[in-house]
C-alpha positions as CSV (number, residue, x, y, z in Angstrom):
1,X,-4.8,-6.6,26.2
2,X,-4.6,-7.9,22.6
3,X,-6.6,-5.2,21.3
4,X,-4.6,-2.4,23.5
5,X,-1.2,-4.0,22.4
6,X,-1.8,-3.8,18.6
7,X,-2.7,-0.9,18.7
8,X,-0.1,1.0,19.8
9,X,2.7,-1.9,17.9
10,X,0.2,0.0,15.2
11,X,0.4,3.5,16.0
12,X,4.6,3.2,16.7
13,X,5.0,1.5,13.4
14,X,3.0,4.0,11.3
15,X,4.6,6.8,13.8
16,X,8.1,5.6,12.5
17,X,7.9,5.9,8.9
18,X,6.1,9.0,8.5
19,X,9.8,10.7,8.3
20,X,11.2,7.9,6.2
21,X,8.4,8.1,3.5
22,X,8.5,11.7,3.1
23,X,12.0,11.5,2.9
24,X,11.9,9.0,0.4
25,X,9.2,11.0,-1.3
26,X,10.8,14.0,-1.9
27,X,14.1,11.7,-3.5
28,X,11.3,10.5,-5.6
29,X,9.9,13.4,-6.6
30,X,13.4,15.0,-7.3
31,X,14.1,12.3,-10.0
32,X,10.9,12.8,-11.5
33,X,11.0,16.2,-12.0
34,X,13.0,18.3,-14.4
35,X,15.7,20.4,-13.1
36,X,14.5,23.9,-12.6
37,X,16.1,27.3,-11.5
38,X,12.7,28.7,-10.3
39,X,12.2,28.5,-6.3
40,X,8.5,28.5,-6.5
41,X,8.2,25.8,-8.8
42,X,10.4,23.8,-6.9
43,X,8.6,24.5,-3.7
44,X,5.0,23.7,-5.6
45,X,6.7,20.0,-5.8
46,X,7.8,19.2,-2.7
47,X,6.0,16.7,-0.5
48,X,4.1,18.7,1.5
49,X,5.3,18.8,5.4
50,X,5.0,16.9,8.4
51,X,2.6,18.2,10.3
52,X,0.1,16.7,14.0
53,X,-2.0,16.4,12.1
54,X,-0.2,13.8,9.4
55,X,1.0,12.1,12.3
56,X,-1.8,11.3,13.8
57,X,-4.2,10.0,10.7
58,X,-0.9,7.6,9.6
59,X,-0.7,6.6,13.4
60,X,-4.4,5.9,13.9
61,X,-5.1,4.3,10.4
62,X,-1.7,2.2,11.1
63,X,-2.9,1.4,14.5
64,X,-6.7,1.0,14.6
65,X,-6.8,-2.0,11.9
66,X,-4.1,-4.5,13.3
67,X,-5.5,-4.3,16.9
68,X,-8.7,-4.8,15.3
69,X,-7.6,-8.2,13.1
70,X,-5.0,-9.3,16.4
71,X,-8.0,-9.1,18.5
72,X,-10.3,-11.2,16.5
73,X,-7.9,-13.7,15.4
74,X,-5.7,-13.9,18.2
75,X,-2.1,-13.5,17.9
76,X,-0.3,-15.7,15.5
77,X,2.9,-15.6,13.4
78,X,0.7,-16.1,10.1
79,X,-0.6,-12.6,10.5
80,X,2.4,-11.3,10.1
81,X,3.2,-10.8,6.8
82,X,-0.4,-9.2,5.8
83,X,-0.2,-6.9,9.0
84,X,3.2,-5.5,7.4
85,X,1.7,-5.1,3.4
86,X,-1.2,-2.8,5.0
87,X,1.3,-1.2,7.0
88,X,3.5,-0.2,4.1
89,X,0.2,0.5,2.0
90,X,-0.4,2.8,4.7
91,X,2.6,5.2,3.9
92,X,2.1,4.3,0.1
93,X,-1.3,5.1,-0.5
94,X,-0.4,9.3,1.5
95,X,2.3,8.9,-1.1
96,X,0.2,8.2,-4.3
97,X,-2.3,10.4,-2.9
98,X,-0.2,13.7,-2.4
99,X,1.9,13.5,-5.1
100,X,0.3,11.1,-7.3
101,X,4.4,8.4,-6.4
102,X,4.9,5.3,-5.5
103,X,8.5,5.7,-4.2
104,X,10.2,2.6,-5.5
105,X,12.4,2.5,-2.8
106,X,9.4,2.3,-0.4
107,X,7.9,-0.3,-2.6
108,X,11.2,-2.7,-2.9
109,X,11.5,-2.4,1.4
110,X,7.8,-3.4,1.6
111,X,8.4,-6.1,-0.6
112,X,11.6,-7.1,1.2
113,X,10.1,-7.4,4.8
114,X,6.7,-8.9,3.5
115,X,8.7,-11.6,1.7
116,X,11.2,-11.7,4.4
117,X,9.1,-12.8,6.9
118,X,6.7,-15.2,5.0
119,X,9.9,-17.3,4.2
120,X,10.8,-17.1,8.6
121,X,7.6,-17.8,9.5
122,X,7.5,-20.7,6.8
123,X,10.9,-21.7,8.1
124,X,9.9,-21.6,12.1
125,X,6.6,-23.1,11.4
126,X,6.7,-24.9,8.3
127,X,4.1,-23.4,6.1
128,X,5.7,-24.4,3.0
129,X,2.1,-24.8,1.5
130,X,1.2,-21.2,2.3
131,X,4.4,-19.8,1.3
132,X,3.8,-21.4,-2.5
133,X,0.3,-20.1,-2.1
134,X,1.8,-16.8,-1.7
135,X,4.0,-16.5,-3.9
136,X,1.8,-17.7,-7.0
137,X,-0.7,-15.3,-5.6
138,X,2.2,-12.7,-6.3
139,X,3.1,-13.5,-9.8
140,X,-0.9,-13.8,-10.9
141,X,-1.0,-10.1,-9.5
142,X,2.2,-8.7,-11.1
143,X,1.1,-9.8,-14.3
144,X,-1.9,-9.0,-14.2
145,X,-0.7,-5.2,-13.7
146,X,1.8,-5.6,-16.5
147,X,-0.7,-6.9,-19.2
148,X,-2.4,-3.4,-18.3
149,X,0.6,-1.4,-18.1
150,X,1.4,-2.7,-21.3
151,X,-1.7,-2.3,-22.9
152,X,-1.6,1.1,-22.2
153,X,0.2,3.0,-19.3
154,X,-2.4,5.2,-18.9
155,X,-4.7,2.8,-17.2
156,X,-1.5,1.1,-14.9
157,X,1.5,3.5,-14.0
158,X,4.3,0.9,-13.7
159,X,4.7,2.4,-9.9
160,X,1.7,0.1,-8.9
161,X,3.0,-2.7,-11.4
162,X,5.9,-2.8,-9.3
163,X,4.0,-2.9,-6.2
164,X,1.2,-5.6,-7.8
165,X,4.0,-8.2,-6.6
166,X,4.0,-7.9,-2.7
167,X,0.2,-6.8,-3.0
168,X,-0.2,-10.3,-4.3
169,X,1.9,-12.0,-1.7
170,X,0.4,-10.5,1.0
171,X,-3.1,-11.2,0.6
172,X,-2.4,-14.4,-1.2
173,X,-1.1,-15.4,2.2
174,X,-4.6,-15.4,3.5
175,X,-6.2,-16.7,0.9
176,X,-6.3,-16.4,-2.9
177,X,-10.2,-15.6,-2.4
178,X,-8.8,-12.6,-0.3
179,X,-6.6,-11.6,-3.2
180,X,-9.4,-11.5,-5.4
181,X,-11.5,-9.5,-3.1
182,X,-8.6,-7.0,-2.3
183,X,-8.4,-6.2,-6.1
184,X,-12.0,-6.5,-7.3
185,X,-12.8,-4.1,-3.8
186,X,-9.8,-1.6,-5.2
187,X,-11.5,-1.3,-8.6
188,X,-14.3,-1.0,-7.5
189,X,-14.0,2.1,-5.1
190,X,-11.9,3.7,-7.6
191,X,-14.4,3.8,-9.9
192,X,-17.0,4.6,-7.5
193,X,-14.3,7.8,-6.7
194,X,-13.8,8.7,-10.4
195,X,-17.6,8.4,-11.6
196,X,-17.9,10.9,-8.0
197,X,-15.1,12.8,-9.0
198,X,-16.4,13.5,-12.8
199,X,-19.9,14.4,-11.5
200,X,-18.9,16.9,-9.2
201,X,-16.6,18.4,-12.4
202,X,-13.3,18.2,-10.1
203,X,-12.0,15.8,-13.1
204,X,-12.9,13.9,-16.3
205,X,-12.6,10.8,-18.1
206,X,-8.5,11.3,-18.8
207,X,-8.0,12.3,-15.3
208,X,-5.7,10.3,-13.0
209,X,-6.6,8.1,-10.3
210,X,-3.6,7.1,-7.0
211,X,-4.6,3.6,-7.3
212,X,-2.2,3.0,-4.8
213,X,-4.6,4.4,-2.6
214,X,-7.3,2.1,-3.8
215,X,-4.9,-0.9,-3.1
216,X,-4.5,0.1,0.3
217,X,-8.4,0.3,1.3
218,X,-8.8,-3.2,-0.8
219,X,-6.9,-4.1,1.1
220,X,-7.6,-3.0,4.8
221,X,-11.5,-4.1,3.9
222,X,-10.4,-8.0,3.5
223,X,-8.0,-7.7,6.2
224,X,-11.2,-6.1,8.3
225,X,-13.9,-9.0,6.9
């Protein structure tokens, strides 16, 4: 029953905000791109649509991993805050992978309902200690990112700086061994993907990574182990 509930809390979760994150896409990619008269060019950067088959890789990747954890670790208010970062990576990571965005406006409601309900469940259950875990774990992440950002924006668009914070808070809520996993397992796969990617001459050295993307499967593989 735990297993079959999660799931498809999962699979209407990650069902939901497929509109919402293409719609907050395309806001995103308005702003970031110049203002143009030609049709085609405008069409060439538009998200691309919602289709079945987007539907049901963000419902089944959205599902398939919390029934997993709920079923292993039993239900539990603690579980909720990571449960809601992969969630939102979820949608983030088809962002950052389509259009190379991290819609801030995605980012600041993920951080929002992450934060929001670490500080109810601290509040209903009193898990003051975890919350200060969290939140530490947070602001080690975010400046991590911003040190790279600033060292040189190339390596750290500030779209995942921005997101470095709840990403932190998240996993921190674990465990701040989980945080370091979740980053060092992001890295790590993303260069795995760019070494791939250079071999098979689809890009080079200067080429672009959605690390966003990379977050998000650091993150599902802790959540998982």
């Amino acid at each position: 029953m735990t297993l079959v509930v999660g799931a498809l809390m999962g699979f209407a979760v990650g069902s939901l905000l497929v509109p919402l994150t293409r719609r907050e896409l395309a806001a995103a990619v308005s702003r970031s791109s110049p203002a143009t008269g030609d049709t085609t060019e405008r069409e060439a950067m538009s998200p691309p649509g919602i289709t079945g088959r987007h539907f049901v890789i963000l419902a089944l990747v959205s599902g398939l991993l919390p029934a997993y954890v709920l079923h292993r670790a039993g239900w539990s208010w603690n579980a909720l805050p990571p449960l809601l970062l992969y969630l939102g990576l979820v949608q983030l990571a088809s962002c950052d992978l389509t259009r190379r965005l991290l819609p801030k406006t995605l980012v600041y409601a993920l951080s929002a309902a992450v934060i929001g309900s670490g500080l109810i469940v601290s509040l209903s259950t009193s898990e003051w200690e975890r919350l200060s875990q969290a939140s530490l774990g947070g602001l080690i992440s975010f400046a991590l990112f911003l040190i790279v950002n600033l060292l040189n924006p190339r390596w750290m668009a500030f779209g995942d700086v921005r997101l470095s914070f709840v990403f932190g808070f998240g996993l921190a809520w674990v465990s701040p061994i989980d945080l370091f996993e979740a980053f060092f397992y992001a890295n790590l796969l993303a260069l795995f993907a760019g070494l791939a990617l250079i071999a098979s001459r689809r890009a080079d050295r200067r080429s672009a990574l959605p690390f966003g993307l990379f977050m998000a499967l650091g993150a599902a593989l802790v959540l998982v182990t």
